[in-house]
C-alpha positions in Angstrom: 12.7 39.4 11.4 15.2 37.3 8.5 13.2 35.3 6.6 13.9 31.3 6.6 14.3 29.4 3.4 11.1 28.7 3.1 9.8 32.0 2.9 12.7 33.1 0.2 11.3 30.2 -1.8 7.6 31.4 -1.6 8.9 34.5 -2.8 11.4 33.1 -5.6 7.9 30.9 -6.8 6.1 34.6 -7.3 9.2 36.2 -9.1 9.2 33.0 -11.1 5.6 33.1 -12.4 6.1 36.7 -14.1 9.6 36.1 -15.2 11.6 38.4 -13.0 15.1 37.0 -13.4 16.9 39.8 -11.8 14.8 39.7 -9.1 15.3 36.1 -8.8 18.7 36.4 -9.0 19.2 39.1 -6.1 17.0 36.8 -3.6 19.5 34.2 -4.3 22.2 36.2 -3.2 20.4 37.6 -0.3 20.0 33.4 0.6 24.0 32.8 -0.1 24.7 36.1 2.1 23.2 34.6 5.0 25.3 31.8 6.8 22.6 30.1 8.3 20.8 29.6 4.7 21.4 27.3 1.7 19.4 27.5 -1.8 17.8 23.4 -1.6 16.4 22.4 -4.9 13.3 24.2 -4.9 15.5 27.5 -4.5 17.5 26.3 -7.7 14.0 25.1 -9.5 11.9 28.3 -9.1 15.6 30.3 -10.7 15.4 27.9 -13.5 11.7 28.9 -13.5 12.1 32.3 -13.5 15.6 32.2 -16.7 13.3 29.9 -18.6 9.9 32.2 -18.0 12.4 35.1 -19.1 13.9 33.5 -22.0 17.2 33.6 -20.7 19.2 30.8 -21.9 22.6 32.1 -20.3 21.1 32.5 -17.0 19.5 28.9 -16.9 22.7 27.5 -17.6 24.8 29.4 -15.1 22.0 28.4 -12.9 22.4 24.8 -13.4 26.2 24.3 -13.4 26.2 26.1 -10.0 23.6 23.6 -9.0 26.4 20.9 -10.3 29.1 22.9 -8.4 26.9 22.8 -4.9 26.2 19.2 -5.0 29.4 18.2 -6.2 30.6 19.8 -2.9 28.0 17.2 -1.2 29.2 14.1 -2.7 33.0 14.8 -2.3 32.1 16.3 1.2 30.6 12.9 2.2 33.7 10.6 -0.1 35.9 12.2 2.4 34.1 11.7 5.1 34.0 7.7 4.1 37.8 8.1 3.6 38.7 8.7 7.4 39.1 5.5 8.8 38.2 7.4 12.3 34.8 8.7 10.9 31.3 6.2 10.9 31.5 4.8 6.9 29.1 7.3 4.2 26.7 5.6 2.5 27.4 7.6 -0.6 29.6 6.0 -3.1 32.8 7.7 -4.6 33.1 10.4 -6.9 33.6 7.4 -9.7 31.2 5.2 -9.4 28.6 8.2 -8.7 26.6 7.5 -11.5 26.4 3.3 -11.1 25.1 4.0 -7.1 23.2 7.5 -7.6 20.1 5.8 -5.4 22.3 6.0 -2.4 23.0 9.1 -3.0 19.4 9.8 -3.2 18.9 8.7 0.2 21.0 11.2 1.2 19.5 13.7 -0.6 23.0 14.2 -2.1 21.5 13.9 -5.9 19.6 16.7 -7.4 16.1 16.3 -7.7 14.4 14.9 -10.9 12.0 18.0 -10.5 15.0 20.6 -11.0 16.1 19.0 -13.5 12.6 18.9 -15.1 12.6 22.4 -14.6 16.3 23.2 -16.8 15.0 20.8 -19.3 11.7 23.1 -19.9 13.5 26.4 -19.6 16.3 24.9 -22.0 13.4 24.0 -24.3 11.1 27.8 -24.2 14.6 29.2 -24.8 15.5 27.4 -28.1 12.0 27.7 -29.2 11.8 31.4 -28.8 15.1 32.0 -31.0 14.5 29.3 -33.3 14.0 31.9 -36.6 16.1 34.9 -35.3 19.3 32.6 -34.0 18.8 28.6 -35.7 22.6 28.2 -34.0 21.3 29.3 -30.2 18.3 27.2 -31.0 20.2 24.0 -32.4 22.8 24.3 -29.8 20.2 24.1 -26.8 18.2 21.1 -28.6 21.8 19.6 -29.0 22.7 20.1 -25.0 19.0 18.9 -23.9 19.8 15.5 -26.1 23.0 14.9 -24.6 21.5 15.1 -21.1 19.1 12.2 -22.4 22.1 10.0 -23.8 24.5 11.2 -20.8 21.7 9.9 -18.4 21.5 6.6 -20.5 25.4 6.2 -20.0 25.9 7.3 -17.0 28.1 10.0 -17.8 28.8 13.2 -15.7 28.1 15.4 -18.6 26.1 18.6 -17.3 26.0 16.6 -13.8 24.0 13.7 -14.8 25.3 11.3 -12.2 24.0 13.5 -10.0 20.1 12.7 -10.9 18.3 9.5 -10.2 18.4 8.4 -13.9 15.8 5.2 -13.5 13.3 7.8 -12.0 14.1 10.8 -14.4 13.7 8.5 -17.7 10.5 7.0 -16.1 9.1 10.4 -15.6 6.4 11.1 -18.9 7.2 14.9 -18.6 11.2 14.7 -18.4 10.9 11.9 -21.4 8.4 14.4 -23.4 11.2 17.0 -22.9 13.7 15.0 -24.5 11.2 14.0 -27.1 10.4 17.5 -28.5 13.9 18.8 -28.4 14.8 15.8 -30.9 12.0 16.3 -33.2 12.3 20.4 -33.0 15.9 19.9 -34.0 15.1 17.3 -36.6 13.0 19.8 -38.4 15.8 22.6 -37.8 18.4 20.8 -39.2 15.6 19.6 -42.3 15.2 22.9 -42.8 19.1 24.0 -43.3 19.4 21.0 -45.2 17.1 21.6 -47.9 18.2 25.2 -48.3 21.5 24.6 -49.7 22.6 25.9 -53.3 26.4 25.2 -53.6 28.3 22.0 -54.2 30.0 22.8 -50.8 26.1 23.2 -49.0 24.9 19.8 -50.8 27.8 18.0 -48.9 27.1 19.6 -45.5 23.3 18.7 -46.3 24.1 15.4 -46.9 26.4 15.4 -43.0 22.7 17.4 -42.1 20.3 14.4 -44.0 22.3 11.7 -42.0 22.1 13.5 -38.6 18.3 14.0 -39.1 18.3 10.1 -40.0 19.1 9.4 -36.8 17.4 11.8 -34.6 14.6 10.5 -36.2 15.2 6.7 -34.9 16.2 8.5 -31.6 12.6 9.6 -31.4 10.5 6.5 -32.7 12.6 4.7 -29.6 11.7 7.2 -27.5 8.1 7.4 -28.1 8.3 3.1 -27.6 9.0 4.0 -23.7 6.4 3.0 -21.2 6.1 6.0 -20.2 5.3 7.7 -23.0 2.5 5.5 -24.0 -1.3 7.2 -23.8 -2.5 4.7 -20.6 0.2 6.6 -18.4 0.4 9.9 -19.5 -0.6 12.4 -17.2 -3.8 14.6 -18.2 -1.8 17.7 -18.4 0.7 15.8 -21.0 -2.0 15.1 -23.1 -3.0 18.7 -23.3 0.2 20.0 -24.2 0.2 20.7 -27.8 4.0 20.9 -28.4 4.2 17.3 -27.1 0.7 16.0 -29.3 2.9 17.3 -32.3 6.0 16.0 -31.6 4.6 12.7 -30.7 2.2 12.8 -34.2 5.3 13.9 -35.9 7.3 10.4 -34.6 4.1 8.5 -35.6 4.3 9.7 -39.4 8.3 9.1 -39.3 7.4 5.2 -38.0 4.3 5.0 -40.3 6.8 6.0 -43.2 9.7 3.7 -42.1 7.2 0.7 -41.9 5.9 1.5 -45.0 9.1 2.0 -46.8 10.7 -1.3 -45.2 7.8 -3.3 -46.9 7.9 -1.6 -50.2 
């Protein structure tokens, strides 16, 4: 008997518990090899489970641009479905005005879902976390991505496939917004770090370029942690447990306490 989708995704949810990337990886081929099956966003979230589980930075991002590449195929599908004249209208909008209309898309199911992308955003994060002493660059590098998914969401820019998530309901989201929270004030304290270990004339002007970037991540993060979503009446109880996120959000505090204080001085 060939397995449906859902049973391929019960499966991919087991591989993605222990971390079994390759395993992961062949399933989704066996899914892709069968005509009658497509990898929906659980499929994609339980991969990005299982790269993130595995610390496997490469894999989570060739994960995600191929989800960007499947529901890119959607949207333009449907745009050129709404361009012949003989065919009922598409509700979704064109390809560029994507991200100024994404809830129609959502009613379509044409956008990818805020939980996938929930689930890039942690694996992106366990990924720079684990390297952050052996390879600062990898680890700076992913902080930097997960950030300009946050500001590329903001803009509406297609950057990484943003227009193709419901921003309003991503940014509202405690979890997604705690994400973007701790990759700002882990790469804050990276780039704090390379800053104060310079020696030369030529590393005291790249720490001043590294002082000035940390400047602002840190304003980046006291706005964040102003969000209403992010405040301690709506934060979910499993939030509140997460220790990353209580030091990252104590971390903010002592920048805003600081500020204050240093404004009134």
């Amino acid at each position: 008997v060939q397995p449906d989708l859902a049973t391929y995704n019960v499966l991919l949810k087991s591989i993605a518990n222990v971390g079994d990337v390759q395993k992961a990886l062949e399933v989704l081929k066996e899914i892709q090899a069968n005509d009658d099956l497509e990898p929906d966003n659980r499929t994609w979230r339980e991969i990005l489970r299982a790269a993130g589980k595995a610390k496997r930075s490469d894999v989570v991002l060739q994960t995600w641009n191929k989800v960007v590449g499947e529901y890119n195929k959607r949207v333009k599908h449907d745009v050129s479905r709404d361009d012949d004249k003989d065919n009922p209208p598409a509700t979704v909008p064109k390809a560029s005005t994507t991200h100024r209309n994404n809830s129609n898309l959502r009613k379509n199911s044409k956008l990818i879902a805020v939980d996938t992308f929930q689930a890039l955003l942690m694996a992106l994060l366990i990924c720079a976390w684990d390297v952050r002493d052996l390879d600062r660059h990898t680890s700076i590098q992913l902080y930097k991505l997960t950030i300009k998914c946050y500001q590329a969401l903001l803009s509406g820019s297609d950057y990484l496939g943003m227009h193709l998530i419901d921003s309003k309901d991503a940014l509202d989201r405690p979890q997604i917004m705690s994400s973007f929270l701790q990759a700002v004030v882990n790469l804050e304290g990276l780039l704090a770090s390379s800053a104060s270990s310079g020696t030369t004339s030529q590393d005291e002007g790249n720490a001043t370029k590294l002082l000035t970037e940390c400047s602002h991540l840190r304003r980046l993060a006291v706005s964040m942690v102003m969000s209403d979503c992010l405040q301690s009446s709506t934060l979910p109880p499993s939030l509140k447990k997460n220790s990353h996120f209580a030091r990252s959000f104590a971390t903010v505090n002592n920048w805003e306490l600081r500020s204050t204080g240093s404004s009134h001085e």
